[in-house]
C-alpha positions in Angstrom: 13.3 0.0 -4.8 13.7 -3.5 -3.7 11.5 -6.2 -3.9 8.9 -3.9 -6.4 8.6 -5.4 -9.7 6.4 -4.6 -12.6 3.1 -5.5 -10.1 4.3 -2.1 -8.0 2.8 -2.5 -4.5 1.7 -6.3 -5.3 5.3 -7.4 -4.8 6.4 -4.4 -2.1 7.1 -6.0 1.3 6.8 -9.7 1.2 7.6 -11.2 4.7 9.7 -14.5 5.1 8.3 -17.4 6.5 7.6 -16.8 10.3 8.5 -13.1 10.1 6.8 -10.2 10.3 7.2 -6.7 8.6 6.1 -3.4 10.1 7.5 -0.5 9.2 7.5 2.9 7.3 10.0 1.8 5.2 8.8 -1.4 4.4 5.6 -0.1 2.8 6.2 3.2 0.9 4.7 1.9 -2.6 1.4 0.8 -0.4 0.9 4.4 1.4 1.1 6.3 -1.5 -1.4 3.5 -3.1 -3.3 3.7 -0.5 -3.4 8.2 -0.1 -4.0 7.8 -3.9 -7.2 6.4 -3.5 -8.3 8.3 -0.5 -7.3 11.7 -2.8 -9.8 9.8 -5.0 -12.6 10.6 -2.2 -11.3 14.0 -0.8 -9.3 12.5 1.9 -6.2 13.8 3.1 -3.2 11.6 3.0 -2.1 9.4 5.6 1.0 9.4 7.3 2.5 6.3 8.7 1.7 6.2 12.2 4.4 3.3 14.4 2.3 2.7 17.1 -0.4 1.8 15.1 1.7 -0.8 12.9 2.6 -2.2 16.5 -1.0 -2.7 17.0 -1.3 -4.1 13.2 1.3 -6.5 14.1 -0.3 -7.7 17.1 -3.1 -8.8 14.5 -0.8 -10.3 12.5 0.8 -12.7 15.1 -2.4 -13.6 16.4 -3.4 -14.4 12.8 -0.3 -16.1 12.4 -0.5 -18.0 15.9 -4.7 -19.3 15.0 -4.6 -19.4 11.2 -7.1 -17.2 10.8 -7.4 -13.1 11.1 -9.8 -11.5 13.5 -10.2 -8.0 14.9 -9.6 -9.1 18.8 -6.6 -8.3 18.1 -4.4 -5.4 17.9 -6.8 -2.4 18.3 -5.1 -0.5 20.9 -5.0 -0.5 24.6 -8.8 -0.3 25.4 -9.9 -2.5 21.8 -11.3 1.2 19.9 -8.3 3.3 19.6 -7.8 1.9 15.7 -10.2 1.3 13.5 -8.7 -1.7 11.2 -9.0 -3.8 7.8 -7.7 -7.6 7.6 -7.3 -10.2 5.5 -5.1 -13.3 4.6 -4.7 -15.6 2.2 -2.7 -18.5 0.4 0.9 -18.1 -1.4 2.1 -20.3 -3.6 3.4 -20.9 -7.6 0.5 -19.4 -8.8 -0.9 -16.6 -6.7 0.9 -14.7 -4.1 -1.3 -12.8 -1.6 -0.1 -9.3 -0.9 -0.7 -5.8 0.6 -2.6 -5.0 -3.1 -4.6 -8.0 -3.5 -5.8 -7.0 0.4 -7.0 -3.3 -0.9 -8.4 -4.0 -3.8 -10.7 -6.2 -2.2 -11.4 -4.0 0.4 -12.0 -1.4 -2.3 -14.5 -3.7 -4.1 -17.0 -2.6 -0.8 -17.4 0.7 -2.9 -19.7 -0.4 -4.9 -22.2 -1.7 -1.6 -22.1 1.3 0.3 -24.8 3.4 1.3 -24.7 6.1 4.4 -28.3 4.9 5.6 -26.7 1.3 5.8 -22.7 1.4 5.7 -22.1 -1.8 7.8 -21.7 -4.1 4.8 -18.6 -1.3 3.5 -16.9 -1.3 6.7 -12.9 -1.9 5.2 -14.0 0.7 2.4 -15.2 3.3 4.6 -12.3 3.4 7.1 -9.8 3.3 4.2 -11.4 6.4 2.8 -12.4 7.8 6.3 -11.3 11.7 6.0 -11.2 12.1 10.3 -8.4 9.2 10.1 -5.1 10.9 9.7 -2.4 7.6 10.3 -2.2 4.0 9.5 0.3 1.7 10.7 0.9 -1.3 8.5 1.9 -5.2 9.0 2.4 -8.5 7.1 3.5 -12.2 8.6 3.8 -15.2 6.2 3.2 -18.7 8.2 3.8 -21.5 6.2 2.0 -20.6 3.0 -0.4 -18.0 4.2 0.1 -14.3 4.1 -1.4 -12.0 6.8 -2.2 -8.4 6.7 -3.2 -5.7 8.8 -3.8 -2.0 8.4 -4.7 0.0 11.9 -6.4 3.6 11.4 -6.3 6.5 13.6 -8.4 8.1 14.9 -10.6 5.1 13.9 -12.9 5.5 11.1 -16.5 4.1 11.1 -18.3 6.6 14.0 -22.3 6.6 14.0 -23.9 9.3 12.7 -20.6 10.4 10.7 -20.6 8.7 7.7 -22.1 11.4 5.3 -19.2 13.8 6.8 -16.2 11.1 6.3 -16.8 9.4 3.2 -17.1 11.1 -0.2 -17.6 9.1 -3.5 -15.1 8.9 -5.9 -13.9 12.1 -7.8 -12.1 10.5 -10.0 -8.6 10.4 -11.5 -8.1 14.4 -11.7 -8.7 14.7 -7.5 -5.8 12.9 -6.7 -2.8 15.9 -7.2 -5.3 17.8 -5.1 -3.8 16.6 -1.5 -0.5 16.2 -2.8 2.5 19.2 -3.0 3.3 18.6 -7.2 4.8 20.3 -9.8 3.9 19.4 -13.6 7.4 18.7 -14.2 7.5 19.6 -18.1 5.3 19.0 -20.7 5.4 15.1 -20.2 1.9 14.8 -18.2 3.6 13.6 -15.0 3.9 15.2 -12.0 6.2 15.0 -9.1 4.2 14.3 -6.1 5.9 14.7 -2.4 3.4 13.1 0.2 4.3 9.5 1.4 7.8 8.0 2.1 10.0 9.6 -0.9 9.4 11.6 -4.2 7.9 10.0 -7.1 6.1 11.1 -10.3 3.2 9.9 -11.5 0.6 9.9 -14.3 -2.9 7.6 -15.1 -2.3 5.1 -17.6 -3.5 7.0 -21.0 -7.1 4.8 -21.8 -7.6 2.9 -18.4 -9.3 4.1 -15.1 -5.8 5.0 -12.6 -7.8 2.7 -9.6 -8.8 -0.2 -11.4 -6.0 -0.7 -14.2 -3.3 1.4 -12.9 -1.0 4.5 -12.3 2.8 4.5 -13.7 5.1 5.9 -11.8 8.8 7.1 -11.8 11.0 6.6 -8.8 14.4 7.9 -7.0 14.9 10.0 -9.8 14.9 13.9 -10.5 13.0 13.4 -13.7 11.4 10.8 -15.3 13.5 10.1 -17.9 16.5 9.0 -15.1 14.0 7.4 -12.9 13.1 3.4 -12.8 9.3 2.9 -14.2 6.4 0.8 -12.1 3.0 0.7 -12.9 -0.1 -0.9 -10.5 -1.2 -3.1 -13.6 
């Protein structure tokens, strides 16, 4: 797939300079990533939802436009339709900001949250949110900045819902259980089916499949005619 290198979704979908990116098709490597995680938490995958990435790139323009991100921005017609996570960030020689560096940090709220006081995990909760069922997805670059946006819907983050919405991690064996697979041979992958196209995957043997990584094989019928990418 274009533009994915060995970094997987860290190099999926980099916007030019004054341009923004907003669709399905720009982001495949970055839903699965993201339905990975909430399989992680007993959430059922997301699909990609194009009003909301309108409303994500409203966010990203006004980002773009200031400078900075802020959630005044593109959250539907009324400001509550889409619950949303944000974030920009420099690019340059040595660091490129991207849609992974924007969900891991989000993800790094995990270790904060607690039902009785969630505020302080908001990006975490809505990513794993199991009411949300689509996300819309945008990035600008400006200059030297990237900026992101991620629109939920229905919007995560309800009062009183928490302890029904967000489950802790399960842990590397959950994640086939929202996804339509088949063991595909005796190799330890699987062929998964949700997101934008087929792809096979297995946790890297040794290292926890959030944190250090999944491999994966894509646009192939099997593994062994497929083109390798990992999350490392």
């Amino acid at each position: 797939m274009d533009g994915i290198e060995d970094n997987g979704v860290a190099d999926e979908g980099l916007a030019e300079d004054g341009s923004i990116l907003n669709s399905a098709g720009d982001f495949p490597s970055t839903l699965d990533h993201v339905n990975a995680i909430r399989a992680r938490h007993n959430a059922p995958p997301l699909e990609f939802d194009d009003e909301a990435a309108d409303h994500a790139s409203q966010a990203v323009q006004a980002g773009m436009d200031a400078g900075s991100m802020g959630h005044r921005y593109g959250l539907g017609n009324d400001g509550i339709d889409d619950g949303q996570c944000i974030s920009f960030g420099t690019v340059n020689d040595y660091f490129v900001w991207s849609m992974k560096t924007g969900i891991e940090l989000w993800m790094e709220e995990e270790s904060r949250y607690s039902a009785a006081s969630p505020y302080g995990a908001a990006h975490y909760t809505q990513i794993v949110w199991k009411a949300s069922t689509g996300v819309g997805i945008a990035m600008g670059r400006s200059g030297d900045q990237h900026y992101i946006a991620m629109n939920f819907t229905p919007a995560g983050n309800q009062g009183q819902q928490y302890d029904d919405n967000v489950e802790a991690d399960q842990g590397a064996g959950n994640v086939a259980s929202y996804e339509e697979s088949d063991p595909g041979g005796d190799d330890g992958y699987q062929l998964c089916t949700t997101g934008n196209s087929p792809y096979y995957w297995k946790a890297c043997d040794g290292y926890d499949p959030y944190h250090d990584g999944y491999y994966f094989y894509y646009d192939g019928d099997s593994p062994d005619d497929a083109q390798w990418y990992s999350y490392n």
